[in-house]
C-alpha positions, 0 to 999 in steps of 0.5 A: 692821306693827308695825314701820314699817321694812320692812327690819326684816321677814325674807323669810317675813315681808315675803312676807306683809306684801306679799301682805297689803297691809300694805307694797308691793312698790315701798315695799319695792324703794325702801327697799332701793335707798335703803339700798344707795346709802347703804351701797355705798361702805362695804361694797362688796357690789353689782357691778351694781344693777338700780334701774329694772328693779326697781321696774318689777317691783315696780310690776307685782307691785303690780299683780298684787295689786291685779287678784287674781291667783294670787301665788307664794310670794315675790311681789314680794320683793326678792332679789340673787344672787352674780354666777355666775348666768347671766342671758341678756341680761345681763353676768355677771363671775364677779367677774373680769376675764377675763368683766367684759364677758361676756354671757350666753345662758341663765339659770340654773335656780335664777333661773327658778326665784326669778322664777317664785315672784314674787322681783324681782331687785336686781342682781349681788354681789361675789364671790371671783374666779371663787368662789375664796377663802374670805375675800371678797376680790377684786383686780378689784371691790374687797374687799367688806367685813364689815358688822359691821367694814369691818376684817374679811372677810366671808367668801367665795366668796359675800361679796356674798350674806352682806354684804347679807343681814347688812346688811338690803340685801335678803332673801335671795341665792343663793350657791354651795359649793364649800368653805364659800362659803354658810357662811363668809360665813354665819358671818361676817356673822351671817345663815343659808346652807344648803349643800344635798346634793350635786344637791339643787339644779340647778347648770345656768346657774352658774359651775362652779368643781368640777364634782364639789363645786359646790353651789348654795344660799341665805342669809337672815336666818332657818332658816325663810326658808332653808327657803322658798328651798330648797324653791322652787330644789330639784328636778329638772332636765332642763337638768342630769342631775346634779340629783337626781330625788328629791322635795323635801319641803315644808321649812316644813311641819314647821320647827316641830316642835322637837328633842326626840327628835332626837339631835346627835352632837358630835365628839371631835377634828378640827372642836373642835380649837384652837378660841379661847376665845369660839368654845368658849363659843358652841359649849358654849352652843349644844350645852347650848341644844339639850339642854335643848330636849329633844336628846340629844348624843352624843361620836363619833369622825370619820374622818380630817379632814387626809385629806379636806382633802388629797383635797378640795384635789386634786379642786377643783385639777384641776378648775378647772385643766380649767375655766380651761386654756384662759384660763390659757394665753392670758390669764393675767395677766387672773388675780389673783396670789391666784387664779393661783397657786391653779388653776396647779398642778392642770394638773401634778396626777397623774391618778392622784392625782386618781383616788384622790381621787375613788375614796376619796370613797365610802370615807370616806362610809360611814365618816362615816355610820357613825361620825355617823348610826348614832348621831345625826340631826346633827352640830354644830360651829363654822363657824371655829375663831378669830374673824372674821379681818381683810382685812389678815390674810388678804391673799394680794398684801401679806401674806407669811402671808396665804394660809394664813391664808385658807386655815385658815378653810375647815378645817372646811366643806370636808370637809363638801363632800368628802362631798357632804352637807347643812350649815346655817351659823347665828348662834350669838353674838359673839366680843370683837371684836365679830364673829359665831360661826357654827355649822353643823349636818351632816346625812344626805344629802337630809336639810335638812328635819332641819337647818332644823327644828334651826336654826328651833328653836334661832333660836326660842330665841335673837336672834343672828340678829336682831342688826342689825350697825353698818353696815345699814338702818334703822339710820342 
């Protein structure tokens, strides 16, 4: 390796550097492990670390290598997952206090899944409660914080995931989506999510939080590791009848193939509305980036955005309302005020009223991609109209505007949730405060391939995913 440092390796990257021999899977476990002891306190992003369990797996993947076995695509590299993802066996807290002692007995698919290409596992990350919040924090574990400034979010529900991956902790963690939880942490801390079409990926073994919004999906350093993660947790599922029996194309086979002749569709209001000078800029220079790497933008017009924010808000609250009816009744101060207060509500919700949500789904869908896609093979937009927010800003329990400050910074995921389509968040500069802009890419439905071919082209074009925050591995 060119550089000694395996830390400074993305996923595709120390995957070949440890199938090739040029590093071990031990020497990167142990690099991993030693820099989460020095960056845990401020960061806060692990729940649990797996130190032992690990490096034993890693010794056994060194042995594997050493024998001349047949080695999976991600053999011997170190991962960390949001702590939502069933592991039987092992606690799972749902960063919350009603399941801080859980345990449960089954694993998720998309972890079988991982542990079959040969990833190890590191431990389980900080999240919202219960995947609920789009900032990061969590009144049970702690906040978990930005790498980039302890002052600021990470974003959420996937803080943990987006930290880590930012903080060079390790290569790559599985997040969830419900309304911008891979995104905006994504956008946040600077790294790449991609939120998948809705049952692209198996949902069975995760926390369910919506069942009719949920996604499952990962974030790394790169588009390209991105696409070697999805194409490995995609698919079929015969312990989930909602995943998606369509085939899953080879996402890296074509990455390379750049964005002239595609065409990216820029909206004239809703996502461009209020955004703050820097983020503009970003937005500008990434849209002017792309067409000089031989795309063509095109201006459309979107449907109604408040109208999906208000139908999206009543699906999830009724359905996390059926999820935690039960607790809520019984345990309800085991609840952080912030979470409580959120879910509480859609026990009174109308079933009308959550039935004409659901019903106009459709409706706004064809609308969407008739409006987008008859004319465009993407649509990009900001992740966040401001900059990176700070925790005080965004505190629900000390800060009297602090909800509604939390809740603006998912104004432009969500809607893409509503419509159940594909979206990869990507770094696309920095704001004056010294945080990143994030940028999301939205495609047809079953159409990542698309979206990682975009971000791997415009990543080719530029460094912001390359930056190292202030706080990260090999930095010290």
């Amino acid at each position: 390796m060119s550089d000694t440092n395996p830390l400074h390796l993305d996923l595709v990257g120390v995957a070949e550097a440890i199938a090739g021999r040029q590093v071990s899977s031990v020497e990167v476990t142990r690099a991993c492990l030693e820099a989460a002891d020095r960056l845990q306190s401020p960061l806060n992003l692990y729940i649990r670390i797996d130190g032992d369990e690990a490096l034993a797996a890693a010794a056994q993947a060194d042995a594997a290598i050493a024998r001349g076995d047949r080695l999976g695509p991600l053999h011997g590299v170190p991962l960390a997952h949001k702590d939502m993802y069933y592991r039987a066996g092992r606690v799972v807290t749902c960063g919350s206090q009603i399941r801080r002692n859980w345990v449960a007995d089954t694993t998720a698919t998309a972890l079988d899944r991982l542990s079959a290409a040969g990833a190890l596992n590191l431990g389980t990350l900080n999240m919202a409660e219960f995947a609920m919040g789009g900032t990061g924090h969590n009144y049970h574990f702690g906040h978990c914080r930005n790498p980039w400034n302890v002052d600021h979010v990470p974003g959420g529900s996937s803080s943990g995931s987006g930290a880590g991956v930012a903080a060079r902790l390790f290569y790559g963690a599985l997040g969830s989506d419900t309304g911008g939880s891979i995104r905006l942490p994504a956008a946040f801390c600077g790294v790449t999510g991609i939120k998948p079409t809705q049952t692209r990926v198996s949902r069975y073994g995760a926390m369910p939080l919506s069942f009719s919004m949920d996604n499952v999906g990962p974030l790394a350093r790169s588009a390209r590791d991105c696409a070697r993660l999805l194409g490995i947790i995609a698919g079929a599922d015969p312990r989930d009848p909602t995943a998606s029996t369509l085939p899953v194309p080879d996402y890296e086979a074509g990455i390379g193939s750049g964005v002239a002749g595609l065409t990216i569709a820029v909206p004239t209001s809703h996502y461009l509305d209020n955004l703050h000078a820097d983020v503009l800029a970003a937005y500008e220079a990434a849209t002017q980036l792309f067409e000089r790497m031989g795309a063509r933008l095109v201006e459309v017009a979107v449907p109604d955005h408040d109208q999906m924010l208000a139908a999206i808000h009543a699906v999830i609250a009724v359905e996390a309302a059926a999820i935690h009816g039960p607790w809520l009744r019984k345990r309800p101060g085991e609840y952080s005020q912030a979470v409580r207060s959120r879910i509480e509500p859609g026990l009174y919700y109308p079933a009308t009223r959550y039935l004409e949500a659901l019903n106009l789904r459709s409706t706004i869908l064809a609308a969407f991609n008739a409006a987008v896609f008859d004319k465009a093979d993407a649509m990009l937009t900001p992740v966040l109209a401001t900059p990176v927010p700070t925790l005080a800003a965004t505190d629900a329990h000390s800060n009297p505007d602090g909800s509604r400050a939390a809740a603006a910074v998912a104004r432009n995921t969500r809607p893409i949730n509503y419509l159940g389509l594909p979206a990869l968040a990507f770094p696309g500069g920095f704001s004056s405060n010294g945080l990143p802009i994030g940028l999301q890419l939205v495609g047809r439905a079953f159409d990542e391939a698309t979206l990682l071919r975009m971000g791997h082209a415009y990543q080719q074009e530029t460094r912001w995913h390359e930056r190292l925050p202030p706080l990260a591995a090999g930095t010290e």
